[in-house]
ROPADO-966863 format. One record per residue (C-alpha): chain; residue number from 0; residue in three letters; z negated, y negated, x negated. Coordinates in nm, 3 decimals, decimal comma, always signed. Layout:
ROPADO-966863
 chaine num residu      up   north    east
      A NUM    ALA       Z       Y       X
...
//
This chain:
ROPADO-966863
 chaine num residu      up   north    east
      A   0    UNK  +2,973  +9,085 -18,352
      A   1    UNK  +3,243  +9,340 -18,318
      A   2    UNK  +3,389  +9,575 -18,535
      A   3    UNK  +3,759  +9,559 -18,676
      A   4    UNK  +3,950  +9,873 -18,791
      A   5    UNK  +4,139  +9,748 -19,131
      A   6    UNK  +4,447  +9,857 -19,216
      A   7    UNK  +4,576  +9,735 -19,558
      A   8    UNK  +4,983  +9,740 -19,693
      A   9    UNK  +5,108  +9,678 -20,007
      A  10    UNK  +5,422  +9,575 -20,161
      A  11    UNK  +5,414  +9,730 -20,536
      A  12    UNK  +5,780  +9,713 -20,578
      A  13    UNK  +5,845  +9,473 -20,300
      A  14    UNK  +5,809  +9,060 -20,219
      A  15    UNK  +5,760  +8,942 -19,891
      A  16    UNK  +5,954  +8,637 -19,778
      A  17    UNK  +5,839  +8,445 -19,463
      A  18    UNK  +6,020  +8,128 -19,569
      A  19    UNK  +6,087  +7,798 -19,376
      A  20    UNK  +6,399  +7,818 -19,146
      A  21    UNK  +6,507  +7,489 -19,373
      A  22    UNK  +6,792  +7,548 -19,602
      A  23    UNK  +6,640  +7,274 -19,854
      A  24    UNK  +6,763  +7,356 -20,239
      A  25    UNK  +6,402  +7,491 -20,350
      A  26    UNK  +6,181  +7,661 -20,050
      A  27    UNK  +5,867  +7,812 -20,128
      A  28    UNK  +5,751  +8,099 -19,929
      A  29    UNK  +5,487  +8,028 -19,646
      A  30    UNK  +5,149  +8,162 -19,763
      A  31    UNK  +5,062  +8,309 -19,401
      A  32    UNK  +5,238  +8,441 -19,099
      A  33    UNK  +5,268  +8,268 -18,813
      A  34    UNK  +5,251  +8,425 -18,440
      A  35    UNK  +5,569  +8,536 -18,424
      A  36    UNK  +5,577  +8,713 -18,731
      A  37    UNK  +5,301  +8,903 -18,689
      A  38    UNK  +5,374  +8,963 -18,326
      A  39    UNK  +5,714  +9,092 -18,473
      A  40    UNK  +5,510  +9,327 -18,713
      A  41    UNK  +5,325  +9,423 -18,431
      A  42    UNK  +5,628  +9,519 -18,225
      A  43    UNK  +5,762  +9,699 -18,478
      A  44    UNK  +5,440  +9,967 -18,490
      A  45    UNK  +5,410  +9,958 -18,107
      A  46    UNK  +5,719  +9,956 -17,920
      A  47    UNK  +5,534  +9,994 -17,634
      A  48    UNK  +5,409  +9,655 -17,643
      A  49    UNK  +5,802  +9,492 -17,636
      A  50    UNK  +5,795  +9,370 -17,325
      A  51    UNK  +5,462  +9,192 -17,371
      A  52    UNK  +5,413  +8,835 -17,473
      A  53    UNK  +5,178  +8,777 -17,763
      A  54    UNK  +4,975  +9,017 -17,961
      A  55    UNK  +4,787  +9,308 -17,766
      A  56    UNK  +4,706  +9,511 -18,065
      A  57    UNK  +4,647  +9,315 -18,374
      A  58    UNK  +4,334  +9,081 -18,378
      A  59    UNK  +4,311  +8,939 -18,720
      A  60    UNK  +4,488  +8,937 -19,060
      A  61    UNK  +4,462  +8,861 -19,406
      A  62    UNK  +4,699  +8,794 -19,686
      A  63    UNK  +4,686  +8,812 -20,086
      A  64    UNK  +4,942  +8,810 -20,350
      A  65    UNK  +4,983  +8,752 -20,755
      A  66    UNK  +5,197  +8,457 -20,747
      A  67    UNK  +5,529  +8,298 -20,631
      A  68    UNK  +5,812  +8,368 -20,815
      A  69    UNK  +6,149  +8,134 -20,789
      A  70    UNK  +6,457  +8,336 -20,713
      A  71    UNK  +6,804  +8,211 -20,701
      A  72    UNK  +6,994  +8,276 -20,367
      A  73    UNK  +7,404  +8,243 -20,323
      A  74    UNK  +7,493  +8,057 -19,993
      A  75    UNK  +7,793  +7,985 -19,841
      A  76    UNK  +7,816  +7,712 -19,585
      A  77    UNK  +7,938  +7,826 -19,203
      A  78    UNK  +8,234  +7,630 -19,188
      A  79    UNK  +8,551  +7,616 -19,397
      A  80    UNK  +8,745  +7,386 -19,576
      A  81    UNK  +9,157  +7,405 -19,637
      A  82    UNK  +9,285  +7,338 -19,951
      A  83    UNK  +9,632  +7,190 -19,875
      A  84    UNK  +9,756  +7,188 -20,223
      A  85    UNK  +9,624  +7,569 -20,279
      A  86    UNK  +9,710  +7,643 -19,910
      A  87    UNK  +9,361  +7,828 -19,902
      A  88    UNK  +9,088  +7,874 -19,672
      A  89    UNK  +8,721  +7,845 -19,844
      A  90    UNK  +8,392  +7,845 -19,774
      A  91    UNK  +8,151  +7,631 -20,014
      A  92    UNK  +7,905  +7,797 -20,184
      A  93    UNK  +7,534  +7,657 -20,291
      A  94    UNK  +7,265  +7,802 -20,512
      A  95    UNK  +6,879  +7,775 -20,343
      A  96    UNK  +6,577  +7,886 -20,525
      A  97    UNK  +6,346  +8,071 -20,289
      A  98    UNK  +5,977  +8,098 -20,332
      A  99    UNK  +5,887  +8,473 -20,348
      A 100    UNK  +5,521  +8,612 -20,252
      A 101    UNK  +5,534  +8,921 -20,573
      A 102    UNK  +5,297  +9,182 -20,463
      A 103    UNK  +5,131  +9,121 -20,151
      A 104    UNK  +4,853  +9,273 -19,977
      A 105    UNK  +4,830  +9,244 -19,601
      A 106    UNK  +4,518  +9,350 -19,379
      A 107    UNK  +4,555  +9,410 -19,021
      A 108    UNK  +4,270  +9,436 -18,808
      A 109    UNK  +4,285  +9,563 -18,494
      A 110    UNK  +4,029  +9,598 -18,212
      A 111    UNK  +4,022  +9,972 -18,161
      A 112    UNK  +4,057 +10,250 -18,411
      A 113    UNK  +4,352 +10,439 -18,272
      A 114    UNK  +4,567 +10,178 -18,306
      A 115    UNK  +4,514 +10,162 -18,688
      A 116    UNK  +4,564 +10,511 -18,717
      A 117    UNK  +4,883 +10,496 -18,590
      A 118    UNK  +4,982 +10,141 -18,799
      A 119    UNK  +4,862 +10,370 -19,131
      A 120    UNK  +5,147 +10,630 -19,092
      A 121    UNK  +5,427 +10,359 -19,049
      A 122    UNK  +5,553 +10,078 -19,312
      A 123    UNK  +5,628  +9,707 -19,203
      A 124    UNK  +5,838  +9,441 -19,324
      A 125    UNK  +5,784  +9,128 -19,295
      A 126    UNK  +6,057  +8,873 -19,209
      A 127    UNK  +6,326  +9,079 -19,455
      A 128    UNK  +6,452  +9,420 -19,396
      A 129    UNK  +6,437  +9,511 -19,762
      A 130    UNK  +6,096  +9,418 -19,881
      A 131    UNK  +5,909  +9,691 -19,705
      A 132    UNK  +5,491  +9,688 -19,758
      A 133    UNK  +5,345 +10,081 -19,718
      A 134    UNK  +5,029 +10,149 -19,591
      A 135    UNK  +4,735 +10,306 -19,776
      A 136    UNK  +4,603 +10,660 -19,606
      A 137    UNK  +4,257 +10,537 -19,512
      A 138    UNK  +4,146 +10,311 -19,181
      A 139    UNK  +3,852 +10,112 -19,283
      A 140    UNK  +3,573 +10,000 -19,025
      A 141    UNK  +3,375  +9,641 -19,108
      A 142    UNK  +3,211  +9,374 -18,872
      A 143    UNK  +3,388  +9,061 -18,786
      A 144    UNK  +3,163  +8,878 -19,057
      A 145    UNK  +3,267  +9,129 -19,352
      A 146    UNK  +3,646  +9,045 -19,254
      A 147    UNK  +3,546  +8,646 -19,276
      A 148    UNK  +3,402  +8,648 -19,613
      A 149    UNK  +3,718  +8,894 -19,771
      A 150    UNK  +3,921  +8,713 -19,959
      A 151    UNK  +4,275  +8,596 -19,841
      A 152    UNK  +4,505  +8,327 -19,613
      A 153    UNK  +4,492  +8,368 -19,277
      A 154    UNK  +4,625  +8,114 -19,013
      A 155    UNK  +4,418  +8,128 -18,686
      A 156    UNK  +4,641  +8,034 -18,424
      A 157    UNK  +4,611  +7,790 -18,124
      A 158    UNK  +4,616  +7,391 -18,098
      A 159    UNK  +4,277  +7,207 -18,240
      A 160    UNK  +4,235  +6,893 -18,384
      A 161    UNK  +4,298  +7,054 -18,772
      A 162    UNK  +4,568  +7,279 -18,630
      A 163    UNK  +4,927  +7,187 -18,772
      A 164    UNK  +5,262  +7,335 -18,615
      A 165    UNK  +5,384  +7,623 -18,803
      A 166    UNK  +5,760  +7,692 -18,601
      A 167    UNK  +5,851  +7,801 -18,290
      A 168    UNK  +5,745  +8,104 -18,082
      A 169    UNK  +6,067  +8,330 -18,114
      A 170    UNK  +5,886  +8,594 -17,812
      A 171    UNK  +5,771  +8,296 -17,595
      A 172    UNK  +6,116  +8,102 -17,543
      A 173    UNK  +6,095  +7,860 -17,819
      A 174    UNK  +5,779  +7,731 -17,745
      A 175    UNK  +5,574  +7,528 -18,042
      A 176    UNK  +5,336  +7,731 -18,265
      A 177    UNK  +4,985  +7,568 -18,393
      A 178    UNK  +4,751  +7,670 -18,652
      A 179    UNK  +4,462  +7,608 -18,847
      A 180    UNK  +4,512  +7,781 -19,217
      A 181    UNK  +4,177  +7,920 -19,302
      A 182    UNK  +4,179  +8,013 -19,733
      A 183    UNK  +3,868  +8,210 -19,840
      A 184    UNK  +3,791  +8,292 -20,209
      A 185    UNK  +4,076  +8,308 -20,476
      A 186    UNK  +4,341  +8,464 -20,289
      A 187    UNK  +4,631  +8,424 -20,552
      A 188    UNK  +4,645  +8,600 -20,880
      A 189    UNK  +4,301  +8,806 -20,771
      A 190    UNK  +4,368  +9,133 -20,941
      A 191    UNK  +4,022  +9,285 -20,905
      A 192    UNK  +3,952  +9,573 -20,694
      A 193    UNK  +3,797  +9,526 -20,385
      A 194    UNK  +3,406  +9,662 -20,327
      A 195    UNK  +3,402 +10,006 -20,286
      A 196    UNK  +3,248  +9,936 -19,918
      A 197    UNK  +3,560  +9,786 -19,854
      A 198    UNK  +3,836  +9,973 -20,001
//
């Protein structure tokens, strides 16, 4: 069994919003990232590794938050429409209520312990600019099993018969993404402190 160096990031003040590319009138957040988010987040803390396909740092990932929170977003529709009697140009607006995750947690494993060092000293975002997750100062060191039985969503990627498509691949041209969403323990609304062992 090998050993994972954990990092974990948290979003006290922050949401994270990895939401469906559908512009339906209520979208709930997705309740894990999918490959090319977290190969994006992965990117982000190595530029090194942009012009690699798929992850070369990051080897698992977990994901907790308190709850989902509805929040109404302003649209306006691309095209526009002439009012001939106003002689104005306008652009339609619509109200959508987004699905918000409010203060996640996010654990990134990685494979070797330098490159969690380096993730600790940097903040992430994940899918939005503004809702930035910061890092806490330590690296912790399990085996693969302790990482399995934390608590959290994590989607393990690749095609299997209980794999579902989650998007497509924004890094590998467009190409379909697969995964099988594993859930262990209560990950939602799980306030309690993590073993000391842990964190």
């Amino acid at each position: 069994m090998c050993v994972l160096y954990v990092a974990k990031f948290r979003g006290p003040f922050g949401f994270i919003k990895p939401f469906t590319a559908v512009r339906d009138e209520t979208t709930f957040s997705q309740q894990f990232l999918t490959a090319s988010t977290l190969e994006g987040i992965e990117k982000k803390l190595f530029p090194e590794t942009l012009s690699q396909k798929g992850l070369q740092k990051i080897a698992r990932y977990k994901i907790i938050y308190t709850m989902i929170s509805l929040q109404k977003e302003v649209t306006q529709t691309r095209g526009w429409e002439y009012k001939k009697q106003q002689s104005l140009m306008i652009r339609n607006r619509a109200v959508l209520e987004r699905g918000l995750l409010i203060d996640p947690e996010l654990l990134l494993a990685f494979i070797d312990k330098d490159s969690a060092e380096i993730a600790i000293k940097q903040h992430i975002c994940v899918c939005r600019n503004e809702d930035i997750l910061l890092p806490d100062p330590e690296v912790v060191a399990m085996d693969e099993n302790a990482f399995n039985e934390l608590e959290g969503f994590e989607l393990r990627f690749g095609e299997a018969e209980d794999s579902f498509i989650t998007g497509f691949h924004r890094f590998d041209n467009a190409t379909p993404m697969y995964g099988r969403l594993e859930i262990t323990g209560n990950p939602v609304n799980n306030k309690k402190e993590c073993p000391s062992s842990i964190y």
